[in-house]
SEFIZA-3560 file (N, C-alpha, C; in Angstrom, 3 decimals):
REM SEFIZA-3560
<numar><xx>-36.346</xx><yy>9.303</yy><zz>40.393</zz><atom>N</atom></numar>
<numar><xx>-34.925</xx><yy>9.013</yy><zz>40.233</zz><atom>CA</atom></numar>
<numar><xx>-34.709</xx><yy>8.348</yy><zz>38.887</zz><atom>C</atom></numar>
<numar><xx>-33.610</xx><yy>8.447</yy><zz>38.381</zz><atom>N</atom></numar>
<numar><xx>-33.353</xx><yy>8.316</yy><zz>36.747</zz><atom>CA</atom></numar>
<numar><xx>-32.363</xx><yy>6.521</yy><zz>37.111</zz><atom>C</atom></numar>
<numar><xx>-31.775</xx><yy>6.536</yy><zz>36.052</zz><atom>N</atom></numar>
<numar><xx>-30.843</xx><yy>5.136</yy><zz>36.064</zz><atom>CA</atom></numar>
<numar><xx>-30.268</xx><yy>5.030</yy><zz>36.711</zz><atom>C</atom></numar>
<numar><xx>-30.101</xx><yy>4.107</yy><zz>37.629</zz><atom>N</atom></numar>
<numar><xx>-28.633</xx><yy>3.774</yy><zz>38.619</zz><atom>CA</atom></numar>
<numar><xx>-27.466</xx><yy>3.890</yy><zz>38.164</zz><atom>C</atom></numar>
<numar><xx>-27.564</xx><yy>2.942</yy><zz>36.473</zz><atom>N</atom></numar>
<numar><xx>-26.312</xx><yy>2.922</yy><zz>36.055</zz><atom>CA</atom></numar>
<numar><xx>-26.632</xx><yy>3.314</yy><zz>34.350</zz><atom>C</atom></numar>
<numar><xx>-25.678</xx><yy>3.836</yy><zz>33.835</zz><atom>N</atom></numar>
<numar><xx>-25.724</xx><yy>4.305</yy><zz>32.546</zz><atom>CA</atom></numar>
<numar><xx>-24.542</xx><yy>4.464</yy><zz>32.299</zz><atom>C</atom></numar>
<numar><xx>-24.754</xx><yy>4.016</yy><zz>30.885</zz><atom>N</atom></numar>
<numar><xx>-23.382</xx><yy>3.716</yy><zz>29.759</zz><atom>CA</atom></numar>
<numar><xx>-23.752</xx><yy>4.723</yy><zz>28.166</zz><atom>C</atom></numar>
<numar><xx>-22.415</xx><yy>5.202</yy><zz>28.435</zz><atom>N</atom></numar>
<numar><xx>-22.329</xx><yy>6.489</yy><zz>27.238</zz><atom>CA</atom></numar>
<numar><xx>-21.169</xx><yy>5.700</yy><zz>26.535</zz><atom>C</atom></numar>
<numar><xx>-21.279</xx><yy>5.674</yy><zz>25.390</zz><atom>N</atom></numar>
<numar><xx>-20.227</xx><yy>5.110</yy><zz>24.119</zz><atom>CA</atom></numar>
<numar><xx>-19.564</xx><yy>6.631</yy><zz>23.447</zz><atom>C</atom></numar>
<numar><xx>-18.079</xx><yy>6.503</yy><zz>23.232</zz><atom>N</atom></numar>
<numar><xx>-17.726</xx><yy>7.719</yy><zz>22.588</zz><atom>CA</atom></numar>
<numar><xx>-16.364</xx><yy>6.270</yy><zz>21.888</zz><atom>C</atom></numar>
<numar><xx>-16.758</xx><yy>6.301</yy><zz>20.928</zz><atom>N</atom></numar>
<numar><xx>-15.580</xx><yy>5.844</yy><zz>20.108</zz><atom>CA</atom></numar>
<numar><xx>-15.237</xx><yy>4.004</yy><zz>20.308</zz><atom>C</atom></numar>
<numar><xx>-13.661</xx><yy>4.376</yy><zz>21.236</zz><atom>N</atom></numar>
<numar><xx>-13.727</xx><yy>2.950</yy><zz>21.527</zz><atom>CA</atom></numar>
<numar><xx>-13.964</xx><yy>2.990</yy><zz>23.445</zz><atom>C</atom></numar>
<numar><xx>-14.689</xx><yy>4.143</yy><zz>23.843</zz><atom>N</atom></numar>
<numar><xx>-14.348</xx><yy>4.230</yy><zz>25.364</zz><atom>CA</atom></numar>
<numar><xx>-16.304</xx><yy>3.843</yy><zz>25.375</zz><atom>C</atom></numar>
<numar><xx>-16.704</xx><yy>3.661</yy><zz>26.889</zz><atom>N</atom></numar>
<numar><xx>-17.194</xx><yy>3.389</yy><zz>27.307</zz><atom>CA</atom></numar>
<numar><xx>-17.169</xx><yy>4.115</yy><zz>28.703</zz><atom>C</atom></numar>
<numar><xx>-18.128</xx><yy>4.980</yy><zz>28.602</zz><atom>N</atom></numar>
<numar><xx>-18.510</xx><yy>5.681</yy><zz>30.368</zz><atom>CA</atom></numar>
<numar><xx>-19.399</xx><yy>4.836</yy><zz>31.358</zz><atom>C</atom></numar>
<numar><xx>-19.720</xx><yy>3.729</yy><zz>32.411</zz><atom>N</atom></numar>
<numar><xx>-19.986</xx><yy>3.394</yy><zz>33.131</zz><atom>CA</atom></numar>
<numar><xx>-20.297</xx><yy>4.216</yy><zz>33.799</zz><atom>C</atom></numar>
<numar><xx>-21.655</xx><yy>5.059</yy><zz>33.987</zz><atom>N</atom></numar>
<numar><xx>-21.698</xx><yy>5.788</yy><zz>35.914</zz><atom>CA</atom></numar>
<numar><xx>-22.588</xx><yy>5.177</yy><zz>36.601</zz><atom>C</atom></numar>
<numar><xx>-22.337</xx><yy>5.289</yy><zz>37.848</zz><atom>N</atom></numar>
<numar><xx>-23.672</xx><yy>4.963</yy><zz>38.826</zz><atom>CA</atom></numar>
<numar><xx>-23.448</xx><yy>5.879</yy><zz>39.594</zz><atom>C</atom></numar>
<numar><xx>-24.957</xx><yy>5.927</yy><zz>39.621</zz><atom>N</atom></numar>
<numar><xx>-25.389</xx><yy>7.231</yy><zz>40.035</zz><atom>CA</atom></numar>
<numar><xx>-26.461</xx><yy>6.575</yy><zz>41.232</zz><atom>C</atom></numar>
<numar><xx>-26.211</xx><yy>6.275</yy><zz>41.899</zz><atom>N</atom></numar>
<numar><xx>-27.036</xx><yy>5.842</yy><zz>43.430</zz><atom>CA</atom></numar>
<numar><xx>-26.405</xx><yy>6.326</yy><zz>44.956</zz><atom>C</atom></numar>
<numar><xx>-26.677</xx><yy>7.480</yy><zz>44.651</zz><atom>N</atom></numar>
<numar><xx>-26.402</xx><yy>7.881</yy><zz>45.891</zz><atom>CA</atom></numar>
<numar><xx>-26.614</xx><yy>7.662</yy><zz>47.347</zz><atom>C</atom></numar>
<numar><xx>-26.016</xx><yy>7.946</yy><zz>48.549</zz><atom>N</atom></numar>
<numar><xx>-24.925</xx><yy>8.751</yy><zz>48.794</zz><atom>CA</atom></numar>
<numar><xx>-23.678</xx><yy>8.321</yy><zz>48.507</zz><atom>C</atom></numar>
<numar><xx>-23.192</xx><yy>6.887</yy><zz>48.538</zz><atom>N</atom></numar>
<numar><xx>-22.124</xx><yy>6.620</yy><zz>48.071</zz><atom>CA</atom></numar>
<numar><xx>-22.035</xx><yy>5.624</yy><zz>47.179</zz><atom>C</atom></numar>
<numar><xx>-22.835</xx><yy>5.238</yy><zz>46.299</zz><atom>N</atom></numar>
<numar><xx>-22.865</xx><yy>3.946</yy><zz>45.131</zz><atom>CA</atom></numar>
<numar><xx>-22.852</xx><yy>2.779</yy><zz>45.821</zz><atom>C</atom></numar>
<numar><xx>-23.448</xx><yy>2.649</yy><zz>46.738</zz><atom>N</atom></numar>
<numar><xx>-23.581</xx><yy>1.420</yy><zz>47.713</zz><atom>CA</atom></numar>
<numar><xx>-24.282</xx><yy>0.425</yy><zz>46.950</zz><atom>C</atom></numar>
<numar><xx>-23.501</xx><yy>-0.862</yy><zz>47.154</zz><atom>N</atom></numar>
<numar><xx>-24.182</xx><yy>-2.196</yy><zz>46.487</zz><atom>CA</atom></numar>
<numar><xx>-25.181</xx><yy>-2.279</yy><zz>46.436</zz><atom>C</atom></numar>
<numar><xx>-26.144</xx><yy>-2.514</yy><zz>45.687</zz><atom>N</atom></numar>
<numar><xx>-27.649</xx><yy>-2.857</yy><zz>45.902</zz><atom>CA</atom></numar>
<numar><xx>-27.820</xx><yy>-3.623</yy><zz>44.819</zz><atom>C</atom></numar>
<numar><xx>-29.047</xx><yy>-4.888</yy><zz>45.184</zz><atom>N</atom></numar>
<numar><xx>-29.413</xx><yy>-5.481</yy><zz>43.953</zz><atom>CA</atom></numar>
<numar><xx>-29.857</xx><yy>-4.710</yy><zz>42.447</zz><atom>C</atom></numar>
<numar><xx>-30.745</xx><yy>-3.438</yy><zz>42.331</zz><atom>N</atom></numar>
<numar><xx>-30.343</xx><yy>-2.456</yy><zz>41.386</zz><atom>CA</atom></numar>
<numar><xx>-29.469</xx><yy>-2.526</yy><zz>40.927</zz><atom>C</atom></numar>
<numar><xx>-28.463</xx><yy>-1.640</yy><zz>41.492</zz><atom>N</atom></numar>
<numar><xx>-26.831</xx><yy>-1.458</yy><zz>41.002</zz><atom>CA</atom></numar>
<numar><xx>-25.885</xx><yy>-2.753</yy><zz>40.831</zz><atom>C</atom></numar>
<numar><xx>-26.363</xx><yy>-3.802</yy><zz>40.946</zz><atom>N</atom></numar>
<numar><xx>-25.472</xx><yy>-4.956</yy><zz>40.492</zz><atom>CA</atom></numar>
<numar><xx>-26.181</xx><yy>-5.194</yy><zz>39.109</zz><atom>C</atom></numar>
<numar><xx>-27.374</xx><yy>-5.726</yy><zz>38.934</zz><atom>N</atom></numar>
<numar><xx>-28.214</xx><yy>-5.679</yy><zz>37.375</zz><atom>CA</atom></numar>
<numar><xx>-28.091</xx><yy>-4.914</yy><zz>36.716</zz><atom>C</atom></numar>
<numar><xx>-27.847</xx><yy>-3.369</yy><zz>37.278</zz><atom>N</atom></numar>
<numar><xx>-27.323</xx><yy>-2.192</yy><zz>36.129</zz><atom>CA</atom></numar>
<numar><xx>-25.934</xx><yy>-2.023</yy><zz>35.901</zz><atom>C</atom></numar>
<numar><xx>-24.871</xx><yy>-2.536</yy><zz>36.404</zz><atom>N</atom></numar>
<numar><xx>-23.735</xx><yy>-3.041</yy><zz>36.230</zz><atom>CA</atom></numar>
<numar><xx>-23.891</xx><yy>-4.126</yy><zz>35.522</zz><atom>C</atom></numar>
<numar><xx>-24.018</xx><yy>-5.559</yy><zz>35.487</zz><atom>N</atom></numar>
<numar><xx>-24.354</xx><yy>-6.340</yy><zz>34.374</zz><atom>CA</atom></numar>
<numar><xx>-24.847</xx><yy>-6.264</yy><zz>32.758</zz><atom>C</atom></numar>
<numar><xx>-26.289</xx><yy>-5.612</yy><zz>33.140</zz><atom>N</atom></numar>
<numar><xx>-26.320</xx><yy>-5.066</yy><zz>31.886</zz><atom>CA</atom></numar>
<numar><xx>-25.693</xx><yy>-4.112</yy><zz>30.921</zz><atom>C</atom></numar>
<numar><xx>-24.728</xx><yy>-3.187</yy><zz>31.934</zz><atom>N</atom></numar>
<numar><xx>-23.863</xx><yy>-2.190</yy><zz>31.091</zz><atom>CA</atom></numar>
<numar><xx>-22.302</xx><yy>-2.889</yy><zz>30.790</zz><atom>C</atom></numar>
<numar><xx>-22.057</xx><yy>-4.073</yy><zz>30.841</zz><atom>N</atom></numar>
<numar><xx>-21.224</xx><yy>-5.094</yy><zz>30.574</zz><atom>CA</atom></numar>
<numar><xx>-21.711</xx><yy>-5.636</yy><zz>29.216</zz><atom>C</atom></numar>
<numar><xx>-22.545</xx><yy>-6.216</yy><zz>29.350</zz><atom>N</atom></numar>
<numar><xx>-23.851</xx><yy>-6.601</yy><zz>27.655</zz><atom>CA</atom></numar>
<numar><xx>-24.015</xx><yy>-5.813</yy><zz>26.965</zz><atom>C</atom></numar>
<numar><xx>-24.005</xx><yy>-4.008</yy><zz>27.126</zz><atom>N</atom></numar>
<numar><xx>-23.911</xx><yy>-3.189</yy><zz>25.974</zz><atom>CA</atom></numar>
<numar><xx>-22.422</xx><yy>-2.834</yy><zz>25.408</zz><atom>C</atom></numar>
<numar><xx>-21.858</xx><yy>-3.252</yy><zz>26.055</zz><atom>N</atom></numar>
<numar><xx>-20.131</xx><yy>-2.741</yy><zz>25.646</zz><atom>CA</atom></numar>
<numar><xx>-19.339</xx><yy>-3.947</yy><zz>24.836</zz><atom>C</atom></numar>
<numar><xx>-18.743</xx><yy>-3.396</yy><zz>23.681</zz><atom>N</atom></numar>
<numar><xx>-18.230</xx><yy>-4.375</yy><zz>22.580</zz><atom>CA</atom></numar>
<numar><xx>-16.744</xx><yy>-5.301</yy><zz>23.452</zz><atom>C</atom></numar>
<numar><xx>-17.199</xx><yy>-6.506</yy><zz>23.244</zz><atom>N</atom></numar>
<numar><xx>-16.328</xx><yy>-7.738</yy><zz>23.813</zz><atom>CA</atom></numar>
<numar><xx>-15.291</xx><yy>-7.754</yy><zz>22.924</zz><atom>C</atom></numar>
<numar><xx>-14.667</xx><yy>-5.997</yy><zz>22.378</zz><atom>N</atom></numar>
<numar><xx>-13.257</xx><yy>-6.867</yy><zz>21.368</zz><atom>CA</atom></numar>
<numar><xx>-12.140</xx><yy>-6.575</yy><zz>22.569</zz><atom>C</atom></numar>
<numar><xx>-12.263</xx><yy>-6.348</yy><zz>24.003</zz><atom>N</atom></numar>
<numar><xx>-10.910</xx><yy>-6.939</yy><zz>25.126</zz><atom>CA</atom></numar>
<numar><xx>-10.347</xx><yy>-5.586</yy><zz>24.716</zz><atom>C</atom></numar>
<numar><xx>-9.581</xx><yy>-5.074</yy><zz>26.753</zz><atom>N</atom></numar>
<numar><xx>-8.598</xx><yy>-3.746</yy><zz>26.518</zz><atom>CA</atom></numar>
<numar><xx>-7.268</xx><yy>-4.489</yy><zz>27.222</zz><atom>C</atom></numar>
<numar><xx>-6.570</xx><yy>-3.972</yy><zz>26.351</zz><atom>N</atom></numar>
<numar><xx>-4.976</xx><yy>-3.908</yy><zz>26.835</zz><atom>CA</atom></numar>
<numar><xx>-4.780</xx><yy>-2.761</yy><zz>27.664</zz><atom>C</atom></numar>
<numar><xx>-3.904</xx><yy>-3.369</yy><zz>29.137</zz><atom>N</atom></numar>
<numar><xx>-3.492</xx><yy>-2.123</yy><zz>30.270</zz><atom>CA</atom></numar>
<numar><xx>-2.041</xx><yy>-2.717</yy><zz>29.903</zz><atom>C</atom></numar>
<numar><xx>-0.989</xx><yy>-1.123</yy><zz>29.950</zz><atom>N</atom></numar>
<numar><xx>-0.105</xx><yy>-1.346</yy><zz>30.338</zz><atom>CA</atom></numar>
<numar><xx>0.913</xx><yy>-0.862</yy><zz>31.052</zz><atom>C</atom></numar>
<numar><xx>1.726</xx><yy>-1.413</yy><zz>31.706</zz><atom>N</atom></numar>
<numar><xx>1.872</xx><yy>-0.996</yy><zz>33.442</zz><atom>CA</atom></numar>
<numar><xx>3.418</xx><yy>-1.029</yy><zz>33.369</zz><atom>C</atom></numar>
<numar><xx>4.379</xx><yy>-1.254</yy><zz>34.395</zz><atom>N</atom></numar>
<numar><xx>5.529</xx><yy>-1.175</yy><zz>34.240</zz><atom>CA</atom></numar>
<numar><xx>6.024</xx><yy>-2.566</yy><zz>34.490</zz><atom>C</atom></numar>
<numar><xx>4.838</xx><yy>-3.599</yy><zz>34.613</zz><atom>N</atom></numar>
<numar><xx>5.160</xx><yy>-4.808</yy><zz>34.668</zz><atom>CA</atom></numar>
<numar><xx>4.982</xx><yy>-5.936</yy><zz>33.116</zz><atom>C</atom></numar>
<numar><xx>4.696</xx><yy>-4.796</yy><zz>32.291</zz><atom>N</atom></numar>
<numar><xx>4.201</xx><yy>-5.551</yy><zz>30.746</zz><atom>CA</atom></numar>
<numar><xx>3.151</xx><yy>-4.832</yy><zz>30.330</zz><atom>C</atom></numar>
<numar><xx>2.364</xx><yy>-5.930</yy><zz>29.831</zz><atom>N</atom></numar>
<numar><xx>1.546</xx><yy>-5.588</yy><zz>28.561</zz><atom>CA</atom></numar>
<numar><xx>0.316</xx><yy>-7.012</yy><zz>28.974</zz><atom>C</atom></numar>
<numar><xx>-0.803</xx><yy>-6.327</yy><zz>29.449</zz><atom>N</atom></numar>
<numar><xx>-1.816</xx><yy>-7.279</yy><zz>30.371</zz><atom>CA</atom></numar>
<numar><xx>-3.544</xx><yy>-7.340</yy><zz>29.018</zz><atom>C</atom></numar>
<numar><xx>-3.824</xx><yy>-8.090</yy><zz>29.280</zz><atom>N</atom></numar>
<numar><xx>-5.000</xx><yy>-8.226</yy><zz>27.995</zz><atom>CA</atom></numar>
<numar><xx>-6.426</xx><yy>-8.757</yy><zz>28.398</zz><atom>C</atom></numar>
<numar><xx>-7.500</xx><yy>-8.373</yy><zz>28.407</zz><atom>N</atom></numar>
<numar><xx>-8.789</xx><yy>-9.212</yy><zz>29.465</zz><atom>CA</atom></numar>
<numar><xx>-9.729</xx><yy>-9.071</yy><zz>28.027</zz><atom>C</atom></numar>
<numar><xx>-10.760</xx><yy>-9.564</yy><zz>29.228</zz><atom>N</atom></numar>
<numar><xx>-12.011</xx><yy>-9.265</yy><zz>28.019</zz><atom>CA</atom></numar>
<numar><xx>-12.890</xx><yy>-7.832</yy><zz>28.906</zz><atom>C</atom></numar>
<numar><xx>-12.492</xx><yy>-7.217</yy><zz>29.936</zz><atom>N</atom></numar>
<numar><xx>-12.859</xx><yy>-6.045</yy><zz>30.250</zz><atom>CA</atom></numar>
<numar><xx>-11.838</xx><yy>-5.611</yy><zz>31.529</zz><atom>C</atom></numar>
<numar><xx>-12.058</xx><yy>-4.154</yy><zz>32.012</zz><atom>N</atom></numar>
<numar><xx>-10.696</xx><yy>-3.917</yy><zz>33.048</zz><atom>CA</atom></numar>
<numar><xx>-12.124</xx><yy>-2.766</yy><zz>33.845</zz><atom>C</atom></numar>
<numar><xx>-11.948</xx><yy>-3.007</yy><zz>35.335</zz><atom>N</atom></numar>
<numar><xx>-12.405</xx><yy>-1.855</yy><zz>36.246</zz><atom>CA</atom></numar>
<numar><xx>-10.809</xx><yy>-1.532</yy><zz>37.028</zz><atom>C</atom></numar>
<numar><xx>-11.026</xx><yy>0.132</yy><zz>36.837</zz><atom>N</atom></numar>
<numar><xx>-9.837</xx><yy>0.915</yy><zz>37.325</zz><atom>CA</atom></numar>
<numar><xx>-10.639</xx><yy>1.979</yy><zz>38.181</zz><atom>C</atom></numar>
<numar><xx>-9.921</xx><yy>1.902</yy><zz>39.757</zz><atom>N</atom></numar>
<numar><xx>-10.064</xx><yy>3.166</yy><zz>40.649</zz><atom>CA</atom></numar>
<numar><xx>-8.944</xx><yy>3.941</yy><zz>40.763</zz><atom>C</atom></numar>
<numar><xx>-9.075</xx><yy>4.920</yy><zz>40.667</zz><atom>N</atom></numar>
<numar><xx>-7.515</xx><yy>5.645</yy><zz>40.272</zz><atom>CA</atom></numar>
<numar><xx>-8.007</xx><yy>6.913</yy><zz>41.108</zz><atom>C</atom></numar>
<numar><xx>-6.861</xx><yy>7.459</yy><zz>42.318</zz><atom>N</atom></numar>
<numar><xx>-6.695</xx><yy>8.332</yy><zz>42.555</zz><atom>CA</atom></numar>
<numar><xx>-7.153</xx><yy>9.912</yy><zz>41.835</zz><atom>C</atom></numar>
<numar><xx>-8.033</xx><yy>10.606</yy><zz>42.204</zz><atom>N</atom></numar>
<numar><xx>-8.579</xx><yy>11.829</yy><zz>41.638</zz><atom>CA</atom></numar>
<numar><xx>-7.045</xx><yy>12.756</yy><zz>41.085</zz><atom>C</atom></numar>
<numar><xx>-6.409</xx><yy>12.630</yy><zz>42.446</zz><atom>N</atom></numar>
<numar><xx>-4.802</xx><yy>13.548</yy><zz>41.647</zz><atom>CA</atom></numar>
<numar><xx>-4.025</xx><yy>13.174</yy><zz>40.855</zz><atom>C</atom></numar>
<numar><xx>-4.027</xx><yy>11.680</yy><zz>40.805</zz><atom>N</atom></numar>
<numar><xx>-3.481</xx><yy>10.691</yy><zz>39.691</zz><atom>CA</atom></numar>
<numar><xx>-3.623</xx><yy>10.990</yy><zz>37.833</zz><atom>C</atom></numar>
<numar><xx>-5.148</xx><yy>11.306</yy><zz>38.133</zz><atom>N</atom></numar>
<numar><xx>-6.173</xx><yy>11.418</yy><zz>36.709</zz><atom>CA</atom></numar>
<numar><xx>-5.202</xx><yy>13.096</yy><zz>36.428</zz><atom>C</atom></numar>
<numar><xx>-5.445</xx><yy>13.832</yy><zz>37.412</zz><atom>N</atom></numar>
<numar><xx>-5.277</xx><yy>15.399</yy><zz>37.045</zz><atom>CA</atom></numar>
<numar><xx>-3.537</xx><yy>15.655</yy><zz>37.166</zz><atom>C</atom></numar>
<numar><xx>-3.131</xx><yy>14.909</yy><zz>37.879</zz><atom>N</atom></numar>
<numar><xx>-1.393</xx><yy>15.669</yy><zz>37.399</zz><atom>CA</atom></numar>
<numar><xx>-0.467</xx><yy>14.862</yy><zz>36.080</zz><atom>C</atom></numar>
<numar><xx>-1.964</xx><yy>13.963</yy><zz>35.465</zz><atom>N</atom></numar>
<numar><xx>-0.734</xx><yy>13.855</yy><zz>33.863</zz><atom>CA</atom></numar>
<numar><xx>-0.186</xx><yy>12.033</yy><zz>34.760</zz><atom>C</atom></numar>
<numar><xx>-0.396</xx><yy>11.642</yy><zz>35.660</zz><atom>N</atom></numar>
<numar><xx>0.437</xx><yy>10.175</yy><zz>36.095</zz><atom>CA</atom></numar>
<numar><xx>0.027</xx><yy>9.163</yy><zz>35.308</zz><atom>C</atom></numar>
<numar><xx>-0.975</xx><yy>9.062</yy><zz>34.921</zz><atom>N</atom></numar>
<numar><xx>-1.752</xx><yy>7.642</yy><zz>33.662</zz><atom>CA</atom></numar>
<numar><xx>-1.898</xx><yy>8.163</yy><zz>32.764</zz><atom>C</atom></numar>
<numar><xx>-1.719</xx><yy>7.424</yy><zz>31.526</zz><atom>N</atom></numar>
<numar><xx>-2.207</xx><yy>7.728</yy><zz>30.365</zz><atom>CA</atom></numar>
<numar><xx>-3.503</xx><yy>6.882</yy><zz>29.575</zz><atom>C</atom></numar>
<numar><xx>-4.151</xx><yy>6.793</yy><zz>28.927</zz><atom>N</atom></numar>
<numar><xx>-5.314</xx><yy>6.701</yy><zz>28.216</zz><atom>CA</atom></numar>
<numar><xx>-4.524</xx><yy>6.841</yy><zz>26.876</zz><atom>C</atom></numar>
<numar><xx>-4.995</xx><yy>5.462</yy><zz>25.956</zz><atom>N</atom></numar>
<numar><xx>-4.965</xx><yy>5.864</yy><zz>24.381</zz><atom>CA</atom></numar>
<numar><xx>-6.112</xx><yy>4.632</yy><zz>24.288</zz><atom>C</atom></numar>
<numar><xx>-6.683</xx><yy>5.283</yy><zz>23.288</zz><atom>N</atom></numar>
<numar><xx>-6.803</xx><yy>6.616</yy><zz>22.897</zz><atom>CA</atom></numar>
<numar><xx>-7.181</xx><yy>7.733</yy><zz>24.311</zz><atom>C</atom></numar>
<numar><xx>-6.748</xx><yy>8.780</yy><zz>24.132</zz><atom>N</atom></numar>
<numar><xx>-7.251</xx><yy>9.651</yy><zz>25.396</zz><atom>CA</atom></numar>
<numar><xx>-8.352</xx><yy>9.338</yy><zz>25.582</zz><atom>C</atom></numar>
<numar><xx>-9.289</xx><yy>9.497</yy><zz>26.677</zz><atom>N</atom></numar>
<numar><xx>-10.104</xx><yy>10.007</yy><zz>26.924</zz><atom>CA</atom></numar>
<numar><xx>-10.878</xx><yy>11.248</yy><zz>26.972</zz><atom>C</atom></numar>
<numar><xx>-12.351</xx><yy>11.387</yy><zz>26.681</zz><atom>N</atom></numar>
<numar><xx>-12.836</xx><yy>12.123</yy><zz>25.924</zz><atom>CA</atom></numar>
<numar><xx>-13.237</xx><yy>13.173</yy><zz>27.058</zz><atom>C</atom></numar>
<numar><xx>-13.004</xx><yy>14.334</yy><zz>26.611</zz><atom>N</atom></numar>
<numar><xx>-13.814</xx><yy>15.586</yy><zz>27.393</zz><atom>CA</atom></numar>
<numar><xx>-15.020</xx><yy>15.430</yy><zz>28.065</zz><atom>C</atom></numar>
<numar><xx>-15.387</xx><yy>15.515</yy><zz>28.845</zz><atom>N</atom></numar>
<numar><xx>-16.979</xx><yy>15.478</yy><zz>29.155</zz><atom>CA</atom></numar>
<numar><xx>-17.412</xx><yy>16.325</yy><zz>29.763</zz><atom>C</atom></numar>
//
């Protein structure tokens, strides 16, 4: 079995996957490979913004509806990259 978790850099995005199947279930693994893919990603903070403002962190986790992503409802800027 390969990495639990792995981080791909394209620009200013950052791909997070875990890959621990059957369903990405917590495990001490997958929490250390989550951590460490926090430590490879640049701390310059993302702005989300919503219909309530303009929100600012030093990182953001988003679960978003699969039909959400595909009928155009969120946007990404810079887009997000093909994969």
């Amino acid at each position: 079995m390969g990495q639990i978790v792995t981080v791909e850099t394209k620009g200013d995005i950052a791909w997070v996957t875990l890959d621990n199947p059957p369903v990405n279930a917590t495990s001490v693994a997958l929490r250390q490979g989550l951590w460490d893919a926090v430590g490879q990603v640049d701390a310059s903070g993302v702005r989300a913004f919503t219909d309530r403002g303009e929100f600012r962190g030093a990182s953001a986790v988003a679960t978003l509806p699969l039909g959400s992503l595909k009928n155009g409802a969120i946007e990404f800027a810079p887009e997000l990259p093909e994969r």
